[in-house]
KOLVEXRO-181956 format. One record per residue (C-alpha): x, y, z; residue number from 1. Coordinates in pm, 1 decimal. Layout:
NODE          u          v          w   miti
NODE          X          Y          Z    NUM
...
This chain:
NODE          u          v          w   miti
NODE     4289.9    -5002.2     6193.4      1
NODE     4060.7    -4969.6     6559.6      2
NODE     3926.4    -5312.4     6601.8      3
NODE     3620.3    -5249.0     6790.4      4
NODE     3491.3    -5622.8     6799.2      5
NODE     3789.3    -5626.3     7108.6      6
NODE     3559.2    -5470.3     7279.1      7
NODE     3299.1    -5509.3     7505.6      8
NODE     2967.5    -5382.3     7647.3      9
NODE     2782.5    -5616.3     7911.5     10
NODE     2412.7    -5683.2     7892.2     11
NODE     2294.8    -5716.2     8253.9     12
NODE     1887.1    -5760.2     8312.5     13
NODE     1743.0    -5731.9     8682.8     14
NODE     1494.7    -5869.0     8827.3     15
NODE     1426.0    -6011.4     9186.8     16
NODE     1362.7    -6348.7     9372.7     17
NODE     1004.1    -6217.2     9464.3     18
NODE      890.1    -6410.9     9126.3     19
NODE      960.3    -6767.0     9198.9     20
NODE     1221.5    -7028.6     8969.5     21
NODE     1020.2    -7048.0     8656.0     22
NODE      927.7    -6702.0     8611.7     23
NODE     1349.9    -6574.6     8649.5     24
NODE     1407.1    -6903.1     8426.5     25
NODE     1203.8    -6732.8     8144.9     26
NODE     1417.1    -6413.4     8228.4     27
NODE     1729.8    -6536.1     8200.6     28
NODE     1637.3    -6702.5     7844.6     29
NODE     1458.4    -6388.9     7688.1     30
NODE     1793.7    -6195.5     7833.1     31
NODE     2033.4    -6416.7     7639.8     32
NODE     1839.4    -6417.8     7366.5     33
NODE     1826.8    -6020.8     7333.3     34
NODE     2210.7    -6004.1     7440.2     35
NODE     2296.0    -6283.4     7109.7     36
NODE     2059.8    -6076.1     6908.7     37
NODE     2227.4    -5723.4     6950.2     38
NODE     2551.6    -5929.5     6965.3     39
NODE     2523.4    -6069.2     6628.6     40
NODE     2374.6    -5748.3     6466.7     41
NODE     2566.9    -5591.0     6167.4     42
NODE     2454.1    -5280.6     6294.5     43
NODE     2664.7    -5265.4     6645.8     44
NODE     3053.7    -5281.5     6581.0     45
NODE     3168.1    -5393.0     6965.9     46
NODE     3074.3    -5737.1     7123.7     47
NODE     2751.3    -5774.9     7350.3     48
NODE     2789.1    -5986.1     7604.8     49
NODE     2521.9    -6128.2     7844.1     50
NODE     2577.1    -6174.3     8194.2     51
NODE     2363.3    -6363.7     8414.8     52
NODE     2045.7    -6170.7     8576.2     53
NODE     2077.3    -6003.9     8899.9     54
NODE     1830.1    -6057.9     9155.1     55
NODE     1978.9    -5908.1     9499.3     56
NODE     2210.2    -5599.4     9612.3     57
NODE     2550.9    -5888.1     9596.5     58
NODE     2470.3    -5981.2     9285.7     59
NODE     2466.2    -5615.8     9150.7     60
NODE     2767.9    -5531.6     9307.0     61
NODE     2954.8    -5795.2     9209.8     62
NODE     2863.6    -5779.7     8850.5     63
NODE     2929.1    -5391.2     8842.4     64
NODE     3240.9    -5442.8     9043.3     65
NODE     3387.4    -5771.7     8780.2     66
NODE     3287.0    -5464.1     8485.4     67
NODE     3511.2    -5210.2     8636.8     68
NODE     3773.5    -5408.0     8657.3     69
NODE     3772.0    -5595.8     8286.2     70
NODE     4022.7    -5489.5     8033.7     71
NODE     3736.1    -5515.0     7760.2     72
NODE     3405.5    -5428.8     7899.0     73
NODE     3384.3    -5036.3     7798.6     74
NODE     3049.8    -5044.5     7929.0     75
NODE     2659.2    -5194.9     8061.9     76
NODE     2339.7    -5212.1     7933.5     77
NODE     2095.1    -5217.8     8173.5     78
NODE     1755.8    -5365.1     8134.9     79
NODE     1478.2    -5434.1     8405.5     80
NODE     1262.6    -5726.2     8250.4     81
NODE     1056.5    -5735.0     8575.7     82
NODE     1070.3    -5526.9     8882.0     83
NODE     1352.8    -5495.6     8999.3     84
NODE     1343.4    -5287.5     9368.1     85
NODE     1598.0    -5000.5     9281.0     86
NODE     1707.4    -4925.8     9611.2     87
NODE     1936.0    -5300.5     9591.2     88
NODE     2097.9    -5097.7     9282.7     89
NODE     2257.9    -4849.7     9515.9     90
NODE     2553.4    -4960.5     9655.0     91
NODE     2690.7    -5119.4     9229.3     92
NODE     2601.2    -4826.5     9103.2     93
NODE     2762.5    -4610.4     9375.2     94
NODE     3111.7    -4800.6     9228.6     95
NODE     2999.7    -4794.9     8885.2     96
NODE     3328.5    -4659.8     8695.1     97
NODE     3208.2    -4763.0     8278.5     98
NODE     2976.4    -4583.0     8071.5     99
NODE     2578.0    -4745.8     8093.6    100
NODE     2302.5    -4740.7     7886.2    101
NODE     1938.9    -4753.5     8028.2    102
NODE     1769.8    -4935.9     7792.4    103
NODE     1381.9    -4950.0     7809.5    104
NODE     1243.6    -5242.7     7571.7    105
NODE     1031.7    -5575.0     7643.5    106
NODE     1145.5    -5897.1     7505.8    107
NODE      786.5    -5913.2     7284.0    108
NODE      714.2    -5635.1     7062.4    109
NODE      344.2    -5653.0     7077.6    110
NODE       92.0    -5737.8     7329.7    111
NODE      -58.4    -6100.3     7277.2    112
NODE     -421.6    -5951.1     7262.4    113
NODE     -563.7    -6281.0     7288.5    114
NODE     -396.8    -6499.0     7521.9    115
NODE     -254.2    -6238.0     7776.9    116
NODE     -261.4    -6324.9     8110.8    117
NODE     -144.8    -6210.2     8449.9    118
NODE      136.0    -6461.0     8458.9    119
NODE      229.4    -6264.2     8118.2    120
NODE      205.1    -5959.0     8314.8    121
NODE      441.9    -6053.5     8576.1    122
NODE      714.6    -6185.5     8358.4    123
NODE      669.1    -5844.2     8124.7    124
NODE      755.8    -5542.3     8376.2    125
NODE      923.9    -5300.6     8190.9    126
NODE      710.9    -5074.5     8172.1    127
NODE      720.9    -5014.0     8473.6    128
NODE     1081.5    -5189.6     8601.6    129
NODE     1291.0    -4962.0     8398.2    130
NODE     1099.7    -4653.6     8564.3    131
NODE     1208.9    -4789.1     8896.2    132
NODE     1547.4    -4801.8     8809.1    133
NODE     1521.8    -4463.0     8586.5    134
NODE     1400.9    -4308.1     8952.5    135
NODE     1758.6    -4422.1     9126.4    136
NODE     1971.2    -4385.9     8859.5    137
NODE     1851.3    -4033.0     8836.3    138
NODE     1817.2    -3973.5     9218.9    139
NODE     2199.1    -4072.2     9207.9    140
NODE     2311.0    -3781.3     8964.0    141
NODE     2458.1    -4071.0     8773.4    142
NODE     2495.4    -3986.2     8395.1    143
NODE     2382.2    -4238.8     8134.1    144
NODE     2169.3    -4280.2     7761.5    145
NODE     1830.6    -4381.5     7822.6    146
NODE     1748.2    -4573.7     7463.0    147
NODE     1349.5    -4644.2     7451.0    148
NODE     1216.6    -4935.5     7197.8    149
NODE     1181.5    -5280.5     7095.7    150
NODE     1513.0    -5444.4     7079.7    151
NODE     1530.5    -5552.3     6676.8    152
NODE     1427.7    -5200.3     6619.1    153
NODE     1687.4    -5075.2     6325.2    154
NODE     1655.5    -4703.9     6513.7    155
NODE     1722.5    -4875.0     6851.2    156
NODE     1999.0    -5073.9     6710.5    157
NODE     2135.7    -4757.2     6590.4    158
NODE     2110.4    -4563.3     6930.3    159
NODE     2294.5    -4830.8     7090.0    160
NODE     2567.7    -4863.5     6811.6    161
NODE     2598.0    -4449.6     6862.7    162
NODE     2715.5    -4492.9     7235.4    163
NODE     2895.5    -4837.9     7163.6    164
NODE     3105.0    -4556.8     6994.2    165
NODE     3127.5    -4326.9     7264.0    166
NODE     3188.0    -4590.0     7510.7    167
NODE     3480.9    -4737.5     7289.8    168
NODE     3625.8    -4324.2     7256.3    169
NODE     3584.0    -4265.1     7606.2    170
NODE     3787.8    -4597.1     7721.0    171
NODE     4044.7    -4536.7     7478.0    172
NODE     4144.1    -4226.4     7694.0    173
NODE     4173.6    -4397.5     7969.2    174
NODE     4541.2    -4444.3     8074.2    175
NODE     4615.2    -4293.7     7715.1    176
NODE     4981.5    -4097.5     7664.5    177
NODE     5029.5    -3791.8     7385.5    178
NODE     5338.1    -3617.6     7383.1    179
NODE     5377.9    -3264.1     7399.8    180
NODE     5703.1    -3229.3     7204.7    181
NODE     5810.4    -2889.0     7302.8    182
NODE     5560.8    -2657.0     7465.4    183
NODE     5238.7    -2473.5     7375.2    184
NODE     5327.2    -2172.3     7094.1    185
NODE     5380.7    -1858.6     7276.0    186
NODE     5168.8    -1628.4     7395.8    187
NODE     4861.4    -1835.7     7254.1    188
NODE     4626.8    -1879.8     7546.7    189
NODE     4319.2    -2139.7     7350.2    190
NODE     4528.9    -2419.8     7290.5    191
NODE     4695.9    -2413.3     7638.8    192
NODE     4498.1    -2548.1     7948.7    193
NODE     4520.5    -2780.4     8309.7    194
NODE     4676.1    -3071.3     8218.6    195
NODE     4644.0    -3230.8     8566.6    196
NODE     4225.6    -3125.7     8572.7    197
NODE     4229.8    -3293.3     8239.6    198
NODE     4397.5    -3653.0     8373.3    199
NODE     4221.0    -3634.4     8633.9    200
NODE     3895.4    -3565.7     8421.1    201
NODE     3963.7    -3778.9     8141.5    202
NODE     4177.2    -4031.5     8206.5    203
NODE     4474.5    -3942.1     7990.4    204
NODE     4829.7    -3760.1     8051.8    205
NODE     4990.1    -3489.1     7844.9    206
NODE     5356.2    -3474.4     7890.2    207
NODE     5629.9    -3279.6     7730.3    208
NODE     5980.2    -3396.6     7552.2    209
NODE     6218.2    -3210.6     7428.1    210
NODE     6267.5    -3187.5     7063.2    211
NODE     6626.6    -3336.4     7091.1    212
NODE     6480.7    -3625.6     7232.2    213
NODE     6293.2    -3649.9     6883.1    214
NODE     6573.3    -3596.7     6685.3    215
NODE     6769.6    -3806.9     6838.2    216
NODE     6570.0    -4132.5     6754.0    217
NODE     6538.8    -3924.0     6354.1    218
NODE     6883.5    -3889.5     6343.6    219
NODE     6944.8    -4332.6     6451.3    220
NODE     6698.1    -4391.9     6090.7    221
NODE     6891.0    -4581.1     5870.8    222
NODE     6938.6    -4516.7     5456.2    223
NODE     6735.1    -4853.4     5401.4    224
NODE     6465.3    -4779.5     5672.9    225
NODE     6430.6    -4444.0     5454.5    226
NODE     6479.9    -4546.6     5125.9    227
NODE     6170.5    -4872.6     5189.6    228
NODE     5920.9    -4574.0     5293.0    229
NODE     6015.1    -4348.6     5003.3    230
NODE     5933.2    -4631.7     4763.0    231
NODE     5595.3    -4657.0     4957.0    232
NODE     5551.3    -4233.6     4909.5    233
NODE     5628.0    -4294.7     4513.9    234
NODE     5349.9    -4589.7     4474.6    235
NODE     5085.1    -4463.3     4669.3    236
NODE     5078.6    -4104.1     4606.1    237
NODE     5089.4    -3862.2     4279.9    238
NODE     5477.5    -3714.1     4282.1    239
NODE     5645.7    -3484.2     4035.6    240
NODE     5985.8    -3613.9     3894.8    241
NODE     6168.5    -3328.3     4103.3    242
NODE     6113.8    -3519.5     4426.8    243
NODE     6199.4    -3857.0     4344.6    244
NODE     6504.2    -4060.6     4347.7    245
NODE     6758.9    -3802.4     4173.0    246
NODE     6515.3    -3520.0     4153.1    247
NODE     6671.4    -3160.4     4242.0    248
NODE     6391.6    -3190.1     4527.1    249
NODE     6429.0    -3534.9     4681.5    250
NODE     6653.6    -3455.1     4990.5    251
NODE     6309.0    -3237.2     5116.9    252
NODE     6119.1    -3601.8     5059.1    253
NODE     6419.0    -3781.0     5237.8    254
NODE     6434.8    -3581.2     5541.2    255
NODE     6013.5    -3603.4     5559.1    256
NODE     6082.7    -3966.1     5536.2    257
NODE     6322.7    -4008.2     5822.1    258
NODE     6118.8    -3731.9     6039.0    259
NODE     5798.0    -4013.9     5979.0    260
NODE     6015.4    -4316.1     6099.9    261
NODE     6165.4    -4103.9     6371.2    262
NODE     5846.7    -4021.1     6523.8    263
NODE     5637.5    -4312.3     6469.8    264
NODE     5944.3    -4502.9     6659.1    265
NODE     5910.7    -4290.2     6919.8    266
NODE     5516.5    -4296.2     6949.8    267
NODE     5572.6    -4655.0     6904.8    268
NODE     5821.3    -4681.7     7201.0    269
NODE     5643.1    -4444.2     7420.1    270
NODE     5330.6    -4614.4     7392.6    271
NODE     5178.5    -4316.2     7301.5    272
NODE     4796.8    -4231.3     7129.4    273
NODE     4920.0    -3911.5     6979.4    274
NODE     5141.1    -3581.0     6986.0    275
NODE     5141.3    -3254.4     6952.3    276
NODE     5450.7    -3004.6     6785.6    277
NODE     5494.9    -2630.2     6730.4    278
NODE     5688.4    -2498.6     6442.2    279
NODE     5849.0    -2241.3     6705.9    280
NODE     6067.9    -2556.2     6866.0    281
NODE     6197.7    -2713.3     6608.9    282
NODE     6579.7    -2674.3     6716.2    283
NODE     6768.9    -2973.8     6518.1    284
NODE     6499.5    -3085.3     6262.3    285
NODE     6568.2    -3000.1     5908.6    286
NODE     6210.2    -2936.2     5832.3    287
NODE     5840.5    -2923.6     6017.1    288
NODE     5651.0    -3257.4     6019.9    289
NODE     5421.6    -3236.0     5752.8    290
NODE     5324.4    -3535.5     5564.7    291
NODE     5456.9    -3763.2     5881.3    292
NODE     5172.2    -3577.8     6086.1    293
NODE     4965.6    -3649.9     5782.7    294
NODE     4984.5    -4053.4     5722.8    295
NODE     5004.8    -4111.1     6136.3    296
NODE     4710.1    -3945.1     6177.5    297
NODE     4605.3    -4174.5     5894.4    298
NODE     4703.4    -4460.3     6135.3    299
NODE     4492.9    -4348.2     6422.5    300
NODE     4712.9    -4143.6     6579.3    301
NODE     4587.2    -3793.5     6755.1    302
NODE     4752.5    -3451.8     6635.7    303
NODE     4757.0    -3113.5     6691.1    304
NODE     4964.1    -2809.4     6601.2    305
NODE     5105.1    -2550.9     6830.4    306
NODE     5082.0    -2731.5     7152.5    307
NODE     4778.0    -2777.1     7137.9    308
NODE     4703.8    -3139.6     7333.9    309
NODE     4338.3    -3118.4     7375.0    310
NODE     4262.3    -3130.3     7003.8    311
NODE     4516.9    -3434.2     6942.4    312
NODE     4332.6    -3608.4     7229.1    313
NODE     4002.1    -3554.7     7073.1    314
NODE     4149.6    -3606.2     6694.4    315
NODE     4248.0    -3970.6     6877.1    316
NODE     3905.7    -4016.6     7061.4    317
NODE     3755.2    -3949.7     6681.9    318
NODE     3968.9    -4205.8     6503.8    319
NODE     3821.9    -4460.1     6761.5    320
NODE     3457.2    -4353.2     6766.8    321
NODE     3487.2    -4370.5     6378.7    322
NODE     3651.3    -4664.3     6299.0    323
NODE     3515.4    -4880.5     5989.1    324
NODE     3278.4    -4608.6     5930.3    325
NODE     3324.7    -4404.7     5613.3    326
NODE     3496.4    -4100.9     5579.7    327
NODE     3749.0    -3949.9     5791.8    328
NODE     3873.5    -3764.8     6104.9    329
NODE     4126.0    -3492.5     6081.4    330
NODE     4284.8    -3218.6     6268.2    331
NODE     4146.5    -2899.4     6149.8    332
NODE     4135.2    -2518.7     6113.4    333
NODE     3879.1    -2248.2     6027.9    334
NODE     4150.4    -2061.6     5808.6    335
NODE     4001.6    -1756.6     5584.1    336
NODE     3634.7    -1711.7     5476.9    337
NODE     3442.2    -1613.2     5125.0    338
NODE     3171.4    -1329.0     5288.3    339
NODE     2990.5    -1362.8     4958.8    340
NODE     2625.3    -1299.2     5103.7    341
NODE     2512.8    -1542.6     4842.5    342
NODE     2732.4    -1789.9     4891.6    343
NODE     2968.4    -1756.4     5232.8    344
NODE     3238.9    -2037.3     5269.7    345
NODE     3478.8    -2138.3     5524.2    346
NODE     3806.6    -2256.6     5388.0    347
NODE     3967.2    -2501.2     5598.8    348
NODE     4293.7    -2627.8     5622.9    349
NODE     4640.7    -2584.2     5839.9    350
NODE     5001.8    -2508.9     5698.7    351
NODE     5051.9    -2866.1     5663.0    352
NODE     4886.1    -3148.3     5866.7    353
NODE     4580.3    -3210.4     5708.5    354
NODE     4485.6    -3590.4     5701.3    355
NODE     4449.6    -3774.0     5405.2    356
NODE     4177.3    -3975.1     5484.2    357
NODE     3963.5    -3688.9     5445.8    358
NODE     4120.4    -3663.6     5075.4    359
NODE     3871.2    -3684.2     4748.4    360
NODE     4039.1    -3904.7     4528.8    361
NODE     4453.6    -3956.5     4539.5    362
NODE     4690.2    -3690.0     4699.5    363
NODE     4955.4    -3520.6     4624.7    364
NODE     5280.6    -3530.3     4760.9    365
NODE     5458.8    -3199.8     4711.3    366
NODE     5777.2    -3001.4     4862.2    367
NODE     5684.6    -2615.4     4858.6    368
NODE     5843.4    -2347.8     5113.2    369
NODE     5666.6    -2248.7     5416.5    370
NODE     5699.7    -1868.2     5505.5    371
NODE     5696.1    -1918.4     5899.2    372
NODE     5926.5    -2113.2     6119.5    373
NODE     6254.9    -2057.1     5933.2    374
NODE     6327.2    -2421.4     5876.4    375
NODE     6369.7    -2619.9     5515.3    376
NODE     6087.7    -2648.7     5216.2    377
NODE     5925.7    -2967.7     5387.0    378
NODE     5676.4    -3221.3     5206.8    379
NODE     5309.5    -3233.5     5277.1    380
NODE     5018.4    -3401.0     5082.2    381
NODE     4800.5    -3185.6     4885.0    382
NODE     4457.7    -3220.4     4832.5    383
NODE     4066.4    -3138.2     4800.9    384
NODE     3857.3    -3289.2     5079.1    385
NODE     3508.4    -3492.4     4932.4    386
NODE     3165.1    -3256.4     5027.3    387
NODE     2874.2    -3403.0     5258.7    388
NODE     2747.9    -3325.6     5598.5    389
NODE     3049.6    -3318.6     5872.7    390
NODE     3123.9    -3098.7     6182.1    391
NODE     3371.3    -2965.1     6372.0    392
NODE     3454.4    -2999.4     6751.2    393
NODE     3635.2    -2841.3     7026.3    394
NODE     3706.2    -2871.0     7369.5    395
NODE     3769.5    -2537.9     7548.5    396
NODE     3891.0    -2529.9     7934.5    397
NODE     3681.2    -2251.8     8053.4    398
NODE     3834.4    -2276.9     8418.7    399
NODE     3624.1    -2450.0     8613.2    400
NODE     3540.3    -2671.3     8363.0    401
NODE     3610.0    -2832.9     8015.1    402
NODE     3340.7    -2743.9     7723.8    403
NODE     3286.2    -2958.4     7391.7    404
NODE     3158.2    -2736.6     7115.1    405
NODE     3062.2    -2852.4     6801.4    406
NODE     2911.2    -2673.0     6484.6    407
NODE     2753.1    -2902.5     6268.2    408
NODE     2874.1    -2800.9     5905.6    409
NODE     2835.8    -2920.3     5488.2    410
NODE     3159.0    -2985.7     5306.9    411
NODE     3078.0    -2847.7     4917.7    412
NODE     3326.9    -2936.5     4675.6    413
NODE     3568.4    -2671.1     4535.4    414
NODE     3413.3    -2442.3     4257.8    415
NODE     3733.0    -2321.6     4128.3    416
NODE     4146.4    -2437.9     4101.7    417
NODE     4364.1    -2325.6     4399.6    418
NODE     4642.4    -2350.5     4176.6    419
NODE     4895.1    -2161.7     4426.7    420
NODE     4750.8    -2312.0     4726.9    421
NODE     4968.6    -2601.1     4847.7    422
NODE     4826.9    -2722.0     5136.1    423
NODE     4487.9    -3000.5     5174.1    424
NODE     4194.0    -2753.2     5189.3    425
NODE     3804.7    -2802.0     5246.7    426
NODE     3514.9    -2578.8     5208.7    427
NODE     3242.0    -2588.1     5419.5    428
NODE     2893.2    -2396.8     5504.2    429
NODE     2861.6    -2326.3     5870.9    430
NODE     2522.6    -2441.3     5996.1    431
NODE     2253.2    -2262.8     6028.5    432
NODE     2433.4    -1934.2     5842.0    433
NODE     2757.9    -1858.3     5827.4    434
NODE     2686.3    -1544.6     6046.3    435
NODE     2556.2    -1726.4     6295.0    436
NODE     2751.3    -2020.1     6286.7    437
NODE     3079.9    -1783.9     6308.0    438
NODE     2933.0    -1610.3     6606.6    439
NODE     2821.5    -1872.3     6787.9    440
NODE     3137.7    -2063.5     6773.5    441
NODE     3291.1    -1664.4     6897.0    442
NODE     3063.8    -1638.2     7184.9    443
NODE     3094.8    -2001.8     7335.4    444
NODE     3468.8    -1939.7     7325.6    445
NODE     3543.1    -2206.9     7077.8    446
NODE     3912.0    -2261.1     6986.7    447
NODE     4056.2    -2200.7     6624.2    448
NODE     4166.9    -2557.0     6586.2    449
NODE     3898.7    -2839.5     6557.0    450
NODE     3860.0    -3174.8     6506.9    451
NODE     3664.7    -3278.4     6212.4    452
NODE     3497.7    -3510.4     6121.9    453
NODE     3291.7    -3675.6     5830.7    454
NODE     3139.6    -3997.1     5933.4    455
NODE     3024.8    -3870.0     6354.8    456
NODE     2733.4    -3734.7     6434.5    457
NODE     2600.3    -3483.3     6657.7    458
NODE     2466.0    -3799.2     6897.2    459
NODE     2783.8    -3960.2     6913.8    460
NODE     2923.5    -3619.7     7036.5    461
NODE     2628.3    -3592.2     7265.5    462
NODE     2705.0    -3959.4     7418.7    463
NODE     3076.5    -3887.8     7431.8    464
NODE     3023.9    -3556.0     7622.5    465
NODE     2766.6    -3734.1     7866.3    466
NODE     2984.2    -4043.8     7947.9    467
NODE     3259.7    -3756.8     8030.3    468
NODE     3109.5    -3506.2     8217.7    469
NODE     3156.9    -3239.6     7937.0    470
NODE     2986.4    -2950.3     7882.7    471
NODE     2802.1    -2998.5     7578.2    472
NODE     2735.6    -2713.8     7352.2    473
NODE     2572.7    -2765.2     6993.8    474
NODE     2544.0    -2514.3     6697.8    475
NODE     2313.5    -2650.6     6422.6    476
NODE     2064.2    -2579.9     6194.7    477
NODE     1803.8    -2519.7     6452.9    478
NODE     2037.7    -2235.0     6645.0    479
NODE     1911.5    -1898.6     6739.1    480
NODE     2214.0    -1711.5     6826.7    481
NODE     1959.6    -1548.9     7137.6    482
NODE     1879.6    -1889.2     7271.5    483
NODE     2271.3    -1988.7     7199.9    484
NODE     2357.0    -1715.2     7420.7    485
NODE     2129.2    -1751.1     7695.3    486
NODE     2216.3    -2114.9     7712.8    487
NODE     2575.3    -2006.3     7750.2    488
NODE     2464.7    -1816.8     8085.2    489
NODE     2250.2    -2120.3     8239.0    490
NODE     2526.9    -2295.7     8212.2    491
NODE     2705.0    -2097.8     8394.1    492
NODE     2503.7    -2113.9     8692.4    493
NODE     2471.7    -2484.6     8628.2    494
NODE     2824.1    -2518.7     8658.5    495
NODE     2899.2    -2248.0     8925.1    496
C-alpha cells in the first residue's frame, strides 16, 4: 500500500509589510487556521502543512528554495490573503522545481453586511491579491491549477485532493528506476521511444538487463521460499486440483512461483518502481511471467508488455495517484471489438498480465498454453473485471514531444460465458461512440497498450499532464471527431 499521509504539500499565504503588525498578525492566524482545516479534512489524503507568511522577495525565496529541497513536500499552495506586490514573487518562483496550486479563496465565506469596514477591507484582499499574483505567475509561463472558492467548500476540497494526487504521481517519478528486461519487441515502433528526453522530462530512468540476469536471481529461489508462496496462491485464489500440490499441473504453478520471488527480489534489490518484459527474450525462463506480473502490479508496481516502458511508468504513476481510492489500475489492451451497431464493445485484456485488482469478485488461477513465444503452459489469473465509468491512458512520444491521451470509457459487465477464454478480460463502451472513440484514439496516434484505470478521473489526468508538461489530449463524451482533429493541428503549431 502508497501511504500518501508521507507526504506533503505546503500552504504558503503572502502578503506584505505595507499593512502594519496587527493586520499580518490576523494573517498569519486565518492562514494556520485554513492550512489545519484542509490538513485535517477526510477529503485530502496527503498532509497540509502551513508555513509562515511571506512578506518580502527573501522570504519567498527562501521558502520556495527549503520546498525544493524537502524529501516530502510534493508541492505549494499559494494563497494571497492581502496584496501581495507580485513582482517580489519573481526570483522563488524563477527556482520553483514542485508542482503549485493557485488557490483563490478568503478566509470568511460571506461578507459581514453589517459591520464591514475598511480595516476589513484591508485584511480581506483576495480578490484582488490572487489576481496580482495570477498576472506573474502567468507572465512567467509557469504551469499551475488555479482552484477558485471558499476553503470548507466540499467541491474545493475535492479540486485540491485531485492535484494532491497528481502532485504525489508526479514526485513518485522523480528519481524512479523500471527495468527494461530485454529490449522493446521487434519491429514495433509505439511502445519504443527517447529514453534520455523522457529522464530528462520526467524524472525517471529506463534501463535494460539482460534476461540472464533475471534468471539468475529465479534460479537462487529456494524449495521453501516457493513452496510458502504456493500455499498463499492455494488460499487466496480459486485453483483446480490439477495445479496443486501433486496435481499433473503443479510444476507450471511452481515455476510461476519461483519466476514471482525471482523478480520481486530483483525489483526489490534494484530499487526499482516497475519493469517491463517481452515474450520474444525469454532465453532461460521456463515460462512467461504471468500471474507474477499480475500480483506485483497488485503491489504497486508499474508493468508493461513488449518493452514497452512508458506504459509501466504510467501503470506506476496510477497506482500512486490512486491509492486508498476504490477500484483499480491495470496495464491494459484494446484487444478485439463487437461492431454490433446496437451494441459495439471493446474487449480488453492482454495474453496474461492483467491485474487483479481490477477483478469482480475472486480470481482464478489457471495453467493453459499460450500459442506465441514457444515457452511452457504458464499460470495467470483469470477473471471478469467489475463495470462503471473508467478510462484509458497513453503516452505517445510524437518526436518533439511526449502526448497523454486518454479516452474516457464505461466498463459493462459480461453478457455471456467466455468459457474458452483464459485470460482476465473487460468490456467497455468507448466514449462518446465507439466510432468515434476508435478513431479518435487512431488519429491522435494513441498506442495499443493503455493504462487503465477505475477510480482516476479525467482531472487528475488533466493535473498530472499540467504539472509535467504533457500534451494533454482528451476523448469524451463531448468529442466531435472535427474539433478532435483540428485540435490535433493547433497543437502542432503550439508545440512547433
Amino acid at each position: 500500500m502508497i501511504d500518501l499521509k508521507k507526504l506533503e504539500v505546503w500552504f504558503i499565504t503572502g502578503s506584505q509589510n505595507l499593512y502594519g503588525e496587527e493586520t499580518l498578525k490576523l494573517v498569519a492566524e486565518h492562514s494556520t487556521q485554513i492550512a489545519k482545516g484542509l490538513d485535517g479534512s477526510d477529503n485530502i489524503s496527503v498532509r497540509v502543512v502551513y508555513k509562515p507568511v511571506v512578506k518580502s522577495t527573501e522570504e519567498i525565496y527562501e521558502t520556495i528554495q527549503q520546498a525544493n529541497i524537502s524529501e516530502n513536500c510534493i508541492g505549494i499552495i499559494t494563497w494571497m490573503h492581502t496584496f501581495s506586490p507580485a513582482k517580489m514573487w519573481i526570483r522563488g518562483l524563477n527556482i520553483l522545481q514542485k508542482p503549485m496550486l493557485h488557490l483563490h479563496t478568503q478566509f470568511n465565506r460571506d461578507i459581514p453586511w453589517s459591520s464591514i469596514d475598511m480595516d476589513f477591507m484591508n485584511l480581506n484582499q483576495s480578490a484582488h491579491g490572487d489576481r496580482e499574483f495570477g498576472f506573474i505567475v502567468s507572465r512567467m509561463r509557469k504551469n499551475r491549477k488555479v482552484v477558485v472558492g471558499h476553503w470548507q467548500d466540499t467541491e474545493v476540497l475535492g479540486q485540491i485532493e485531485t492535484w494532491a494526487r497528481a502532485a504525489a504521481g508526479w514526485h513518485d517519478w522523480q528519481g524512479a528506476k523500471f527495468v527494461r528486461f530485454g529490449d522493446n519487441m521487434r519491429y514495433v515502433a509505439v511502445t519504443d521511444g527517447d529514453k534520455v528526453e523522457a529522464e530528462l522530462k520526467f524524472g525517471f530512468s529506463v534501463n535494460t538487463y539482460g534476461i540472464g540476469d533475471l534468471v539468475a536471481v529465479i534460479n537462487a529461489v529456494t524449495e521453501t521460499e516457493v513452496d510458502t508462496l504456493i500455499t498463499e496462491y492455494e488460499a487466496t485464489y480459486t485453483m483446480d486440483a490439477s495445479l496443486r500440490k501433486g496435481g499433473e499441473k503443479h510444476s507450471s504453478v511452481y515455476e510461476a512461483a519461483k519466476i514471482e520471488i525471482g523478480l520481486r527480489t530483483f525489483l526489490q534489490k534494484g530499487g526499482f518502481k516497475g519493469f517491463s518484459d517481452t515474450f520474444e527474450d525469454l532465453h532461460g525462463m521456463v515460462q512467461l511471467p504471468g500471474i507474477a506480473a499480475q500480483r506485483l502490479m497488485a503491489d504497486g508496481y508499474g508493468f508493461a508488455g513488449e518493452g514497452d516502458w512508458k506504459t509501466a511508468a504510467l501503470v506506476r504513476a496510477f497506482k500512486v495517484m490512486g491509492s486508498g481510492l476504490k477500484g483499480g489500475n491495470a496495464f491494459m489492451e484494446d484487444y478485439t471489438y463487437h461492431f454490433d451497431p446496437n451494441n459495439s464493445l471493446v474487449l480488453g485484456s492482454h495474453m496474461l498480465e492483467i491485474d487483479a485488482s481490477l477483478a469482480n469478485g475472486k480470481a482464478t488461477l489457471e495453467v493453459h498454453p499460450l500459442g506465441i513465444g514457444g515457452k511452457a503452459d504458464p499460470a495467470r489469473l483469470v477473471f471478469n473485471v467489475t463495470g462503471g465509468p473508467a478510462l484509458n491512458a497513453s503516452i505517445v512520444d510524437m518526436g518533439n514531444r511526449f502526448r497523454l491521451l486518454i479516452n474516457e470509457v464505461e466498463a459493462v459487465e459480461p453478457e455471456n460465458d467466455l468459457p474458452n477464454l483464459p485470460v482476465a478480460r473487460v468490456l467497455w463502451k468507448p466514449y462518446p461512440d465507439m466510432k468515434t472513440g476508435c478513431a479518435a484514439w487512431i488519429y491522435a496516434g494513441g498506442a495499443h497498450h493503455t493504462a487503465y484505470s477505475q477510480n482516476l478521473t479525467t482531472e487528475h489526468l488533466q493535473d498530472f499532464a499540467d504539472i509535467a508538461g504533457l500534451e494533454f489530449l482528451r476523448i469524451g463524451k463531448d468529442t466531435r471527431l472535427d474539433q478532435f482533429r483540428n485540435e490535433i493541428r493547433w497543437n502542432e503549431v503550439a508545440y512547433k
